[in-house]
PARO-605687 format. One record per residue (C-alpha): x, y negated, z. Coordinates in Angstrom, 2 decimals. Last residue first. Example, Ala and Ser with C-alpha at 12.3 -4.5 7.8 and 13.67 -1.06 7.14 Angstrom:
BEGIN
+---------+---------+---------+
|       u |       v |       w |
+---------+---------+---------+
|   13.67 |    1.06 |    7.14 |
|   12.30 |    4.50 |    7.80 |
+---------+---------+---------+
***
This chain:
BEGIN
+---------+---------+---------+
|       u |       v |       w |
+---------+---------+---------+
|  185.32 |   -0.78 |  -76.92 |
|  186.60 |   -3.73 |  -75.17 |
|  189.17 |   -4.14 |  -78.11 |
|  186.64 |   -4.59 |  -80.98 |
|  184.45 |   -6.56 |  -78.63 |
|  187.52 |   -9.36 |  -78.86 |
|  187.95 |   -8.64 |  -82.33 |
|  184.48 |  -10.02 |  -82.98 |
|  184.58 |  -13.02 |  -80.68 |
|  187.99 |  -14.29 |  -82.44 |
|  186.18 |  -13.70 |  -85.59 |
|  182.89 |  -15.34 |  -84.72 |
|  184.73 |  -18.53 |  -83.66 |
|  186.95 |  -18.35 |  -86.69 |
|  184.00 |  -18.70 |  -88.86 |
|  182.44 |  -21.20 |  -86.79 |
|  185.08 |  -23.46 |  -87.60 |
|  185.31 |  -22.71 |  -90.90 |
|  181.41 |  -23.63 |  -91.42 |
|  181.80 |  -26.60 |  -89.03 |
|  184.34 |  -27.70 |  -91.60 |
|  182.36 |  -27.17 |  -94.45 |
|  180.05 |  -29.82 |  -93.43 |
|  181.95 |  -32.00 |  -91.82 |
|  183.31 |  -32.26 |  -95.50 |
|  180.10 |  -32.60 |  -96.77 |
|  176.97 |  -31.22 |  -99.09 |
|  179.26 |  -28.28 | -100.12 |
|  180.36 |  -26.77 | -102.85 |
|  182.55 |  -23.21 | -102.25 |
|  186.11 |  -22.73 | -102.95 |
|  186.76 |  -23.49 |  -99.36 |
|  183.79 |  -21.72 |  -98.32 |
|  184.43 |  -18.27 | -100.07 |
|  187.89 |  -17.95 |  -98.73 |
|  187.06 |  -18.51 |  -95.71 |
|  184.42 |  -16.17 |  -95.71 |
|  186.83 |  -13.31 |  -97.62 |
|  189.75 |  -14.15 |  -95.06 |
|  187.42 |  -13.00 |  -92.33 |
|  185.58 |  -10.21 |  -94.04 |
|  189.38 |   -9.03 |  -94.58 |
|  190.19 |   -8.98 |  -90.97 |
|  187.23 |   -7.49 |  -89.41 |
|  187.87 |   -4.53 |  -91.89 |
|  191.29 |   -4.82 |  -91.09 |
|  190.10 |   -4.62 |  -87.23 |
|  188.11 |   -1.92 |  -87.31 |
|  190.68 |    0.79 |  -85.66 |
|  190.40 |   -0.94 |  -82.46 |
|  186.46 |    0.74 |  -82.56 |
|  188.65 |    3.61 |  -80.71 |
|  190.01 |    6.84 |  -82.81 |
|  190.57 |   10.46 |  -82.52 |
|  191.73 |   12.03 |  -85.81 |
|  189.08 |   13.63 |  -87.99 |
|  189.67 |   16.68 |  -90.53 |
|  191.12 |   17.10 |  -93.89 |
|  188.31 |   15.15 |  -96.03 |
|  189.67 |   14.19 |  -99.86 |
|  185.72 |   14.38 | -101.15 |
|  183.91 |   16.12 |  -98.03 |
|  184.12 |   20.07 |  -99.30 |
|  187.04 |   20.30 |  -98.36 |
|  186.05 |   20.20 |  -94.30 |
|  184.04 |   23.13 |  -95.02 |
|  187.41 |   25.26 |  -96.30 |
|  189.21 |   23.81 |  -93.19 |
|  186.62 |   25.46 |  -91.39 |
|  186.93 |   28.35 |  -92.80 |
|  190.50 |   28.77 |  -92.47 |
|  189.99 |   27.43 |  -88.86 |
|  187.94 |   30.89 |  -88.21 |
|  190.86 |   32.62 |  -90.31 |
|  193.28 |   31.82 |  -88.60 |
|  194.76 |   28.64 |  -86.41 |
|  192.32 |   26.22 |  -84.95 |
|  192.51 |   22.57 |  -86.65 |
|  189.45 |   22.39 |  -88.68 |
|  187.44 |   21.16 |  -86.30 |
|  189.15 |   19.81 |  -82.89 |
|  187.82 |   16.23 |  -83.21 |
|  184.21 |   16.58 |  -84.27 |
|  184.06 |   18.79 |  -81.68 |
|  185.35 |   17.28 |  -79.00 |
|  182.75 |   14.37 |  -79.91 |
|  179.70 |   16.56 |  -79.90 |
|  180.56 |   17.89 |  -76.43 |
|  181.62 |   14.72 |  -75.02 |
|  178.20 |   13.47 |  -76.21 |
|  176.32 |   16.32 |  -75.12 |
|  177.69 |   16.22 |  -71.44 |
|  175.93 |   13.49 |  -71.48 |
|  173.11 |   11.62 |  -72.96 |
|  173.47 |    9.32 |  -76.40 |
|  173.42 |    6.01 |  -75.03 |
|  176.66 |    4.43 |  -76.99 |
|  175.18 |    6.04 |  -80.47 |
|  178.60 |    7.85 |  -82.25 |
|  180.82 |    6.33 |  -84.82 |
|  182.59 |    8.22 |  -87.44 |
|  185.22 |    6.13 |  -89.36 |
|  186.16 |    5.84 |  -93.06 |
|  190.01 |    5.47 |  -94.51 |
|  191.85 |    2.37 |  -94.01 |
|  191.62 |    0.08 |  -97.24 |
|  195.40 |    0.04 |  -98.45 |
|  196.00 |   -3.03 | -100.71 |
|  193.19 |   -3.25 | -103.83 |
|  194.17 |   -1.53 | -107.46 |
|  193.08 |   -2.75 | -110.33 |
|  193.01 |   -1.90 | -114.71 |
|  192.30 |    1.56 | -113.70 |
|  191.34 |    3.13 | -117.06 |
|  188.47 |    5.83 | -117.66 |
|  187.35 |    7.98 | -120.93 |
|  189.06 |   10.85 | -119.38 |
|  186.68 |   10.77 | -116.40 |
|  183.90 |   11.44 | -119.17 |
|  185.28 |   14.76 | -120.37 |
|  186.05 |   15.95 | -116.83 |
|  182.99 |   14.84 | -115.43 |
|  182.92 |   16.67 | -111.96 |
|  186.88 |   16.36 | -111.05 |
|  186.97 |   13.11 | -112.97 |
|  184.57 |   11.57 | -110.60 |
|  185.37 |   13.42 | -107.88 |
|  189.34 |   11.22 | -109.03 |
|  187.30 |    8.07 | -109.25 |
|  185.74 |    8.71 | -105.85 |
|  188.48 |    9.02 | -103.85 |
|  190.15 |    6.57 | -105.90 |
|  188.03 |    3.79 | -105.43 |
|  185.45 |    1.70 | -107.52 |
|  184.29 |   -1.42 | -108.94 |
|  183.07 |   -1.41 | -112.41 |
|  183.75 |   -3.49 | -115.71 |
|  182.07 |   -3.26 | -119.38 |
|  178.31 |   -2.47 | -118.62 |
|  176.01 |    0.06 | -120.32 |
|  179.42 |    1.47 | -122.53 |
|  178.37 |    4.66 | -121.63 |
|  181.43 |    5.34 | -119.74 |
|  181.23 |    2.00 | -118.10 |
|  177.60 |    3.21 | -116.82 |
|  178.79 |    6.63 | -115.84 |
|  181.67 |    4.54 | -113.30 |
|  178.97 |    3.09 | -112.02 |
|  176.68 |    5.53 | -111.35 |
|  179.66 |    7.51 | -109.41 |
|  180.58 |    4.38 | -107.29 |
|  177.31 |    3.68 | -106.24 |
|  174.66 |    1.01 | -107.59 |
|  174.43 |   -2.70 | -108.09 |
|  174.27 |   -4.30 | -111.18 |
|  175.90 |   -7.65 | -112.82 |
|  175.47 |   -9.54 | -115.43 |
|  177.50 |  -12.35 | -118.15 |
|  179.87 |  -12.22 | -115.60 |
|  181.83 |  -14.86 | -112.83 |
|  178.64 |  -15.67 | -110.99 |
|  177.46 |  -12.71 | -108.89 |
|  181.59 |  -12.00 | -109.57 |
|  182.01 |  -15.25 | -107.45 |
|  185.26 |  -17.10 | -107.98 |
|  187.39 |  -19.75 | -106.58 |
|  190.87 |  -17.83 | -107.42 |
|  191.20 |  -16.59 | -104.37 |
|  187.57 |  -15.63 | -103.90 |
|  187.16 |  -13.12 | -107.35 |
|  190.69 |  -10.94 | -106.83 |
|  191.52 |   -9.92 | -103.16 |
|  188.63 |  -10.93 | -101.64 |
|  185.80 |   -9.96 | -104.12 |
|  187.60 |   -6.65 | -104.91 |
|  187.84 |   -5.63 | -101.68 |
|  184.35 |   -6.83 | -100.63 |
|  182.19 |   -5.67 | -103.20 |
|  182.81 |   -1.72 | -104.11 |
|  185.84 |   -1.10 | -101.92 |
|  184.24 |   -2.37 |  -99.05 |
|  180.59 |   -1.28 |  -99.70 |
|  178.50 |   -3.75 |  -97.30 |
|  177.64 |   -6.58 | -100.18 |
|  176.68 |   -3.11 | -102.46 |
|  179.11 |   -1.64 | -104.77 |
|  179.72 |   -3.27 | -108.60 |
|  178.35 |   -2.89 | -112.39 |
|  180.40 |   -5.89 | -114.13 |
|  179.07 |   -7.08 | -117.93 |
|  181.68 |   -9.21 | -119.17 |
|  181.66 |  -12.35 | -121.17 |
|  180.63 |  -15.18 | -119.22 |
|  183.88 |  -15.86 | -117.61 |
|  186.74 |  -14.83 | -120.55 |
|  190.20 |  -14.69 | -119.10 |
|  189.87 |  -13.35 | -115.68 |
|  188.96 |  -10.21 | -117.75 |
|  191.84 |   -9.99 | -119.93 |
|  193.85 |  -10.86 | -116.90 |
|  192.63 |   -7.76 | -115.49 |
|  194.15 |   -5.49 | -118.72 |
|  192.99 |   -3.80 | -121.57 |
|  189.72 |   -4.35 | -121.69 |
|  188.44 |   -4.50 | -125.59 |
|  187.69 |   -0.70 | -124.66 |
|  189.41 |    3.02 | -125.37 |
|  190.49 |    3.34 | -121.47 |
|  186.67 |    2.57 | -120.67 |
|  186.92 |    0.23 | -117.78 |
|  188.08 |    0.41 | -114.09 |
|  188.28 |   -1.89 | -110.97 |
|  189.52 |    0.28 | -108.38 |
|  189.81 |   -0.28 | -104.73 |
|  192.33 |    1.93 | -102.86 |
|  191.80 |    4.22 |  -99.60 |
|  193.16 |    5.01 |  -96.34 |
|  195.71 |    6.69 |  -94.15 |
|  197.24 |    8.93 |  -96.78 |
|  197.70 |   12.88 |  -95.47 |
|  196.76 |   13.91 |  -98.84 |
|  193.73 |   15.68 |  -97.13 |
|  192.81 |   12.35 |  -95.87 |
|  191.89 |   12.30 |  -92.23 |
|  189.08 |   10.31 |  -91.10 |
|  188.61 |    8.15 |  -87.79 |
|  187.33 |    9.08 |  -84.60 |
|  184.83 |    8.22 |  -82.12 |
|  184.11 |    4.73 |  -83.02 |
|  180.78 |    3.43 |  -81.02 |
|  177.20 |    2.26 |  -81.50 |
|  175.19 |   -0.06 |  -80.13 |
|  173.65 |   -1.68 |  -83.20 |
|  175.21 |   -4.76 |  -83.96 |
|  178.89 |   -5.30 |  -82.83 |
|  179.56 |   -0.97 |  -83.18 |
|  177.19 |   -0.47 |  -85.99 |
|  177.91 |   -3.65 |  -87.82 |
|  181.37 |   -3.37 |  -88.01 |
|  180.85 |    0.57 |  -88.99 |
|  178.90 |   -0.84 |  -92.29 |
|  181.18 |   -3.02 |  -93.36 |
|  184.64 |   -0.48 |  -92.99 |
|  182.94 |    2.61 |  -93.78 |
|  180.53 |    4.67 |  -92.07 |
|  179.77 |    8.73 |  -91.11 |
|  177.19 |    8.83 |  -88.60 |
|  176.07 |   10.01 |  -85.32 |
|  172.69 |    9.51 |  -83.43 |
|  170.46 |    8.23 |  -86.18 |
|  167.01 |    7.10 |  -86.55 |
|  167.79 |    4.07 |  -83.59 |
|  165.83 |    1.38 |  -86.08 |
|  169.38 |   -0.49 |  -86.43 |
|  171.11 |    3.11 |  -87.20 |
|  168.67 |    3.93 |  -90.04 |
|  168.26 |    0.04 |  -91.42 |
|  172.38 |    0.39 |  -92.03 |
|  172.01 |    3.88 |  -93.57 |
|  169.34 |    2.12 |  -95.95 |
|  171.79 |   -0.68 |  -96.81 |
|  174.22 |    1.57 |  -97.43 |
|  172.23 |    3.39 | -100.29 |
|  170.44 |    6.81 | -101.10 |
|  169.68 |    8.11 |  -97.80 |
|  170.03 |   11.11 |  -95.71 |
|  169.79 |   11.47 |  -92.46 |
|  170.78 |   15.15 |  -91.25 |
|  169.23 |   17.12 |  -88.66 |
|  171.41 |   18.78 |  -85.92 |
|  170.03 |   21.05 |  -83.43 |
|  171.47 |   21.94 |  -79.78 |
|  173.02 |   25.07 |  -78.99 |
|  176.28 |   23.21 |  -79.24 |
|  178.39 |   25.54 |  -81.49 |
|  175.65 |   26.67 |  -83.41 |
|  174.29 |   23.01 |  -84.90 |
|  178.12 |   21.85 |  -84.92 |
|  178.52 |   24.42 |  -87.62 |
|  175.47 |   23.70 |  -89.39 |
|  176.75 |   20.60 |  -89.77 |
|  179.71 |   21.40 |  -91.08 |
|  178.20 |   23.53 |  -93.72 |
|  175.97 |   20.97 |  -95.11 |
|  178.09 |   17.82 |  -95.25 |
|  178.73 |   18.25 |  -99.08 |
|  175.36 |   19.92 |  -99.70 |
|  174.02 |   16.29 |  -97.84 |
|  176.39 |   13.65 |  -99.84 |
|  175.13 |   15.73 | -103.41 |
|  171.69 |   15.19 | -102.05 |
|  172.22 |   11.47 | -101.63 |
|  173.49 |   11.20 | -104.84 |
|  177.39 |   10.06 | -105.53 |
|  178.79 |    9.43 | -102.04 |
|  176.23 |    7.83 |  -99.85 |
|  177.41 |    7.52 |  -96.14 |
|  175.43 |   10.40 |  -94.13 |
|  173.62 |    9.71 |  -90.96 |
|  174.02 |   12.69 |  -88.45 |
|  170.19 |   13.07 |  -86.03 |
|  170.85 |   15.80 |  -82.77 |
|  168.34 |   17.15 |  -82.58 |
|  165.14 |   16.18 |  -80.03 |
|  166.81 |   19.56 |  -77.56 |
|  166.49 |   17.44 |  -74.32 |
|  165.80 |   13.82 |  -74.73 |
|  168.39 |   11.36 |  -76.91 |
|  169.73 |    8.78 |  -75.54 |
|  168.68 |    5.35 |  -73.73 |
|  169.20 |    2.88 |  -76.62 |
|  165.48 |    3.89 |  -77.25 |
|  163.74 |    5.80 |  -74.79 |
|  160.96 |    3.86 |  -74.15 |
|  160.24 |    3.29 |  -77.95 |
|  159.63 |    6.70 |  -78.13 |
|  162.68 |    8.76 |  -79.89 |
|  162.31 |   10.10 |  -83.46 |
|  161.74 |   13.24 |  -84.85 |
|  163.42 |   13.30 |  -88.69 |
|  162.03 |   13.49 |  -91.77 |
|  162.74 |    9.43 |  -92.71 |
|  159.83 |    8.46 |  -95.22 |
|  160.92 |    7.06 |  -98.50 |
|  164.53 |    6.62 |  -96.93 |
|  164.89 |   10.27 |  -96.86 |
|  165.78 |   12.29 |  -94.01 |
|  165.77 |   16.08 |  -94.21 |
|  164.88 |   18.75 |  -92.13 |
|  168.36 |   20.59 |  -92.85 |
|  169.03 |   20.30 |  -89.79 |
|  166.14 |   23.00 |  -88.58 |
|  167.30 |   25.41 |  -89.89 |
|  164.42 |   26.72 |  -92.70 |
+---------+---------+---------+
***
């Protein structure tokens, strides 16, 4: 078996992984190379999507590549803190806390193959269901049943909770009669199956969704769409030895983009990553709206929110800003 497709699984991660000594410090000669992989659908349908790739960079550096793979964000985000991955594929939350949290860096950001820079929430229902609109659902608290994204999914909490729950003083932990956590493709199953009324979403993922379940995605309605959500980032471990790291990054950057039929084949990998077309060098600058909308989500939050004091929730706002100001400023040093 390669040896990258020695498999991480949050049960027991698969992977060799650096002494303590060495952590933060790099990786030593030929440990592989260890790619986290952002959750879309199953964890094994993420890996087969990321598989060829992979195997790519494997040959073209010498060096091998093993995959993390995990079945939830928060997992990913334990991976990177514990140093059990070298290079990863993130999203807005989750990259924020890699490059302020866990000494990691933005190498380059993704290319849509409809040459969009980013991605919409969704809220969706069954297209056949009491649900016809959002106000329908703003209408009735206590009613609905809402399956949703984890806190550090952006389109499947925070979008949604910023642009349509925190304005209007509401918590969607609150707002419905339930709530359940799991990824965009579960979710979407569960409103086909009538198991909850409401899910969170995004278009990438609600058109794989109607790619793969045909039938089912039929049964679907977008009642929301969020502002543009820039598209996901790939962030590399600051101490990760040289010249492998310039290595590794070049390619990341230049795949997909040679002419014939070698970049044919490439491109052909690249499609297999829902709506991938290649990577487009990038800095941890490119964080900001994510910075941005965590910002006006907290504020949000706490001037809806009840609090003991005034003073109170002022020294909340004011240390608010404080961290934002802070954040952005590491955002641009990077």
């Amino acid at each position: 078996m390669r040896s990258w497709v020695c498999l991480a699984m949050m049960a027991g991660l698969a992977v060799p992984v650096a002494h303590a000594q060495n952590a933060g410090k790099g990786i030593a000669p030929q440990s592989p190379i260890r790619f986290g992989i952002l959750p879309i659908g199953s964890a094994s349908e993420s890996r087969d999507q990321w598989r060829p790739l992979l195997e790519d960079l494997e040959k073209r550096l010498g060096h091998p590549v093993t995959a993390v793979s995990v079945s939830s964000y928060s997992g990913l985000s334990s991976a990177i803190g514990e140093q059990r991955v070298d290079m990863a594929f993130l999203s807005g939350r989750l990259a924020i806390e890699a490059v302020t949290k866990q000494h990691m860096s933005v190498i380059a950001q993704f290319v849509r193959n409809d040459g969009a820079k980013g991605n919409v929430g969704l809220l969706i229902v069954r297209a056949d269901g009491p649900i016809r609109s959002l106000q329908d659902v703003l209408a009735h608290p206590g009613k609905w049943r809402y399956a949703r994204g984890e806190p550090l999914s952006v389109t499947g909490y925070v979008a949604p909770e910023a642009e349509v729950f925190a304005p209007r003083g509401l918590n969607s932990d609150t707002f419905f009669a339930s709530v359940r956590v799991g990824n965009h493709q579960n979710n979407a199953l569960a409103v086909v199956n009538g198991e909850v009324d409401i899910a969170s979403g995004n278009n990438p993922d609600l058109d794989l969704f109607r790619r793969t379940f045909p039938s089912e995605g039929a049964q679907l309605k977008v009642i929301w769409r969020s502002t543009l959500i820039p598209s996901g980032v790939l962030v590399v471990r600051d101490g990760m030895e040289e010249p492998l790291k310039s290595q590794l990054i070049a390619f990341m950057q230049n795949y997909g983009k040679s002419a014939g039929a070698g970049g044919d084949r490439e491109r052909a990998n690249l499609g297999r990553v829902p709506d991938l077309a290649g990577f487009a060098p990038a800095s941890s600058r490119v964080l900001q709206p994510f910075v941005d909308m965590e910002y006006t989500l907290q504020r949000q939050q706490v001037q809806h929110g009840r609090w003991v004091s005034e003073s109170a929730r002022a020294a909340r706002l004011q240390q608010i800003e404080v961290d934002h100001k802070n954040t952005l400023a590491l955002l641009q040093s990077r």
